[in-house]
C-alpha positions in Angstrom: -39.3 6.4 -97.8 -36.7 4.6 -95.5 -35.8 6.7 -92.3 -32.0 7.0 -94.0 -33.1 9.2 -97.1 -34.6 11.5 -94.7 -32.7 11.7 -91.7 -30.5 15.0 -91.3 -26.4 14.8 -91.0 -25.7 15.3 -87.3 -25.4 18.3 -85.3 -21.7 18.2 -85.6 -21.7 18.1 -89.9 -24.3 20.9 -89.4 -22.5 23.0 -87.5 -19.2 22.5 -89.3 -20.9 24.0 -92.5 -22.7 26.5 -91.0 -19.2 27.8 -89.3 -17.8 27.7 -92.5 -20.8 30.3 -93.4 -20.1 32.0 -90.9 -16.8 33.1 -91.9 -17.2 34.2 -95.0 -20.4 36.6 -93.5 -18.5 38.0 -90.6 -14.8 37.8 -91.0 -12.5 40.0 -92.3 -10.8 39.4 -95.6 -9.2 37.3 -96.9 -11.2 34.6 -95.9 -9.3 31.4 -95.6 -12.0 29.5 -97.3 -14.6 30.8 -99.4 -17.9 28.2 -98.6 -21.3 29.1 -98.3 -22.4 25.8 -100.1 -23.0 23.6 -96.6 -25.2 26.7 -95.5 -27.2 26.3 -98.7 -27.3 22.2 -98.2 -28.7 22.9 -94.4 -30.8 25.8 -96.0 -31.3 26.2 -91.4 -33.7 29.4 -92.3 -33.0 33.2 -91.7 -32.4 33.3 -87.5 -29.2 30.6 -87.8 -26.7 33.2 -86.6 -28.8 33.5 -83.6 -28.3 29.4 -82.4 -25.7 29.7 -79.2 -23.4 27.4 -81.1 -23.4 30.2 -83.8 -22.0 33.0 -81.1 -18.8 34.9 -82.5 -16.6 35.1 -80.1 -17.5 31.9 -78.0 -17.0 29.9 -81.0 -13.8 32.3 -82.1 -11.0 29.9 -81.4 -13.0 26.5 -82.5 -14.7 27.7 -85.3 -11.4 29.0 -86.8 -9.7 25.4 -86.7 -12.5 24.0 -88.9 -10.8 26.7 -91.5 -7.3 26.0 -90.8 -8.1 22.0 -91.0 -10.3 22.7 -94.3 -8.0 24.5 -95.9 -4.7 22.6 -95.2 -6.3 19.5 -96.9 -6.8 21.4 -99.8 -3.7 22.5 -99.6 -1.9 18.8 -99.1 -4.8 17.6 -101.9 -3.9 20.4 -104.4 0.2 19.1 -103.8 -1.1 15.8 -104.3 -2.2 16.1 -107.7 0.7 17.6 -109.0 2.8 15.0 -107.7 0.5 12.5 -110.1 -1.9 11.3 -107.0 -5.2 10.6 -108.9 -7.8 9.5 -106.2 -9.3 11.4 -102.7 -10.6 9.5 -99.7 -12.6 11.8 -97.5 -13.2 9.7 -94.1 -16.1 11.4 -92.4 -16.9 13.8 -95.5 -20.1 15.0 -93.6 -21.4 18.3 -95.9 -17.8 19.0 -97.3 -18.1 21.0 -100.3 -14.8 20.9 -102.0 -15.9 19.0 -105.0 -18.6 21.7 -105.5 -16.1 24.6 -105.2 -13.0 23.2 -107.0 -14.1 21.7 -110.2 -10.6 22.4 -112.1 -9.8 18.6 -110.2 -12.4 17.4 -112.4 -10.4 15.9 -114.9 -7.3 14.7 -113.1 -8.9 13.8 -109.5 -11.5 11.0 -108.7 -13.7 11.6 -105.2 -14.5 9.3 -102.6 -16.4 10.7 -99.9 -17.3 8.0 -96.9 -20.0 8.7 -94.6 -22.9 7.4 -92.9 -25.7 5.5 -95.3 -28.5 8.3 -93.7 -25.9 11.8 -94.3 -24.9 10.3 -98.2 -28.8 9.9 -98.2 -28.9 13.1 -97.7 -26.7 14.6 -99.0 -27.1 13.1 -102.1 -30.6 14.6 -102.7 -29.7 17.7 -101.1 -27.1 18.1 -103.9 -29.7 17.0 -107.0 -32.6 19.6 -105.4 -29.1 22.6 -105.8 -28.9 21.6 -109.0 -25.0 20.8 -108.4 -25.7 17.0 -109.0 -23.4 14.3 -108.5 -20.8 14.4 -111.2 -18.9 11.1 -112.7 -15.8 12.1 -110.3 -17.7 11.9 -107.1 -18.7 8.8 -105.7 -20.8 9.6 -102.6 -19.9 6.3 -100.3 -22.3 5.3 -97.3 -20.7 2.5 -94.8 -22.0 1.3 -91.9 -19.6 0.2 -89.4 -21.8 -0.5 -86.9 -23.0 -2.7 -89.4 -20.4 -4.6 -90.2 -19.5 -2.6 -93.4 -16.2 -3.0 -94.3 -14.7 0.3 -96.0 -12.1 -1.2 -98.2 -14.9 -3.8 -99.9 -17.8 -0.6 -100.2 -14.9 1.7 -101.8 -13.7 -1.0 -104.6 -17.5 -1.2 -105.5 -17.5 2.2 -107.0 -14.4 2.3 -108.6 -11.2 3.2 -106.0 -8.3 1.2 -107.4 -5.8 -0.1 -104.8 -3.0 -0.1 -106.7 -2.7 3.2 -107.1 -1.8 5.8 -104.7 -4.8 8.0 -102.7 -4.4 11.2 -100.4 -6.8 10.6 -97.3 -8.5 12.8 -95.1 -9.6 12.0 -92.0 -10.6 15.1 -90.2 -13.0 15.7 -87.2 -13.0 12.0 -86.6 -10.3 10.2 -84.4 -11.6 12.1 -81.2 -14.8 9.7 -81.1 -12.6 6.5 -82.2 -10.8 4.2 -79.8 -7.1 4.0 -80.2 -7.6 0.1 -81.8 -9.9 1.8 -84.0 -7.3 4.5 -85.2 -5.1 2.1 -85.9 -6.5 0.2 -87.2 -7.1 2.4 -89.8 -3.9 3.4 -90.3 -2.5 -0.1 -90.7 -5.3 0.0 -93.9 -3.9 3.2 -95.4 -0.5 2.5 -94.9 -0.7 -1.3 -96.9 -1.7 1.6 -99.8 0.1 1.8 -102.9 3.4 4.1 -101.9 2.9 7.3 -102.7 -0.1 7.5 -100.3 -1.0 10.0 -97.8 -3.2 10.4 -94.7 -3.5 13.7 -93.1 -5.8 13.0 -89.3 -6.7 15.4 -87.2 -6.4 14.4 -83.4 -6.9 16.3 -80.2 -4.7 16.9 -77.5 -4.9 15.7 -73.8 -6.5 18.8 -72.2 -3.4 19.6 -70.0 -1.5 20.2 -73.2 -4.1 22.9 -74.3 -3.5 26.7 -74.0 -5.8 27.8 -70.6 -7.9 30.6 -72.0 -9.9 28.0 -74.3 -9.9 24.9 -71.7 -13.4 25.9 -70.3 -14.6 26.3 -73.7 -13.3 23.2 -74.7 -14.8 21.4 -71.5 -18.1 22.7 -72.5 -17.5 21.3 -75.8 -16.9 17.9 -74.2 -19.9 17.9 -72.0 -22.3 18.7 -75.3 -20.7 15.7 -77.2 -21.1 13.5 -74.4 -24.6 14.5 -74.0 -25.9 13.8 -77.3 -24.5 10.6 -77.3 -21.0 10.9 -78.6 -18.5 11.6 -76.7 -14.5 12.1 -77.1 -12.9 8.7 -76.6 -9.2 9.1 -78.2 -6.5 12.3 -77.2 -3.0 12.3 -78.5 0.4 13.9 -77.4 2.2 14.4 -80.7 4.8 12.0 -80.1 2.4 9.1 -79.2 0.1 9.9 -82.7 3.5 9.9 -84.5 4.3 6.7 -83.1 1.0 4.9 -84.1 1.4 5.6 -87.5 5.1 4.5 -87.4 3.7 0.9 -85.8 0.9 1.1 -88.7 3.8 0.9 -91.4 4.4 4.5 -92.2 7.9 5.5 -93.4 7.3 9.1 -93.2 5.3 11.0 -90.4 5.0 14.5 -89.8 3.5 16.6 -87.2 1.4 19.6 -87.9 0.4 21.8 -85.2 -2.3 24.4 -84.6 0.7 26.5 -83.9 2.0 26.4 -87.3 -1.6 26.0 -88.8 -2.3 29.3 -87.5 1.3 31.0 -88.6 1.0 29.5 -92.1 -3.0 30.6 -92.5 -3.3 33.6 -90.1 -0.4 35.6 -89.9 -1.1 39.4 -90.2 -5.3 39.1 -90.0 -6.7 42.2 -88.9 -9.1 40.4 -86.5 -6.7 38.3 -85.2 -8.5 34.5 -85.8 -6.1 31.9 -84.4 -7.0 28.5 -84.4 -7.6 26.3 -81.2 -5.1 24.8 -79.9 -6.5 21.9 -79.1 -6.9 20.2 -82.4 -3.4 19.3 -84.6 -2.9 17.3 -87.8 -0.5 13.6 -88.4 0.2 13.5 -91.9 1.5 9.9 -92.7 2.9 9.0 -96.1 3.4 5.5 -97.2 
């Protein structure tokens, strides 16, 4: 068997799902999203809670943005469909698990998840052994860029029409892309069919982030860079607005953690807020 079937999804895809776990075992209710499936794809055995990148409260702030992102793109996908939009790119999909835990888009929503040849792999199986499968609305996309893969070709292969408009996600991914790289995806999303949306997550420049989670942050920073993939890319809003206005955008918005957290977290009783270091562009052609 080639080293791709086998290999496990990264340490960050890991750790997204597990955090997403996480949530629904120690938080307080309501939880923001309800997903234990990435815990059951990982299947990490009976001490995870006990990895330091598990640690409540030194994960509090970080761990909580992977909600607020998650659920916001259900959010913007859900207004999608009602507007007519028919087809979902997920850039980066990693272990996402919203076509497991929203099958009512089955009928009106096709699924494109992009990742890595080894994590699809992976995934792919992982989903089969679960007995969740890969239904006819998923198509489970691997593309190599270091390859040479182009993403536009691989997604045409198995089925995504470009003449018809697509709500894109990008999230958790433009930190470890150069700028060229961002826009150059955006320039591809915005020559879309109108109608289309991206919504990217992007990080700040660490001046711009609130001082009680800048050494946590920096920590976070020296771990990436240590196993190999480091931050490249950080944003002000203005300058992430102004890429996807070059890229052919006609409509731009900026979503920050600030209103991520008012919209999401208002009124918890145990007072989750989301990082502030982490913000959302969402670009509609």
């Amino acid at each position: 068997m080639r080293e791709e079937q086998t290999r496990v999804p990264d340490d960050t895809a890991v750790r997204t799902a597990l955090w997403r776990a996480l949530h629904v075992q120690i938080d307080a209710l309501p939880h923001v999203v309800e997903d234990e499936i990435g815990l059951r794809l990982v299947a990490p055995g009976a001490d995870w809670r006990r990895r330091p990148d598990m640690d409540p409260e030194a994960t509090r702030a970080f761990r909580t943005s992977i909600l607020a992102r998650a659920r916001f793109i259900e959010d913007l996908i859900a207004e999608q469909v009602v507007q007519g939009v028919g087809q979902y790119i997920n850039l980066g999909a990693g272990l996402d698990s919203f076509v497991q835990r929203r099958p009512e888009f089955a009928a009106v929503l096709r699924v494109f998840e992009v990742d890595q040849p080894g994590t699809q792999a992976w995934k792919r199986r992982r989903l089969i052994e679960l007995g969740f499968g890969v239904p006819d609305w998923l198509r489970l996309v691997p593309v190599d860029f270091e390859a040479g893969d182009d993403l536009w070709q691989s997604l045409a292969a198995v089925g995504f029409d470009a003449s018809r408009p697509a709500v894109v996600s990008c999230a958790g991914v433009s930190l470890y892309l150069t700028r060229d790289a961002i826009a150059a995806t955006l320039r591809q999303v915005a020559a879309l069919a109108p109608g289309s949306t991206i919504a990217m997550t992007f990080l700040l420049p660490p001046d711009l982030i609130d001082p009680e989670i800048r050494e946590g942050f920096a920590v976070a920073e020296q771990g990436a860079r240590a196993r190999g993939t480091p931050f490249i890319s950080f944003f002000t809003p203005g300058g992430m607005l102004a890429l996807a206005h070059d890229a052919g955008f006609h409509d731009v918005r900026h979503v920050s953690a600030a209103m991520l957290g008012e919209r999401y977290f208002t009124g918890r009783i145990d007072g989750l807020c989301p990082s502030s270091s982490e913000e959302f562009l969402v670009a509609t052609v």
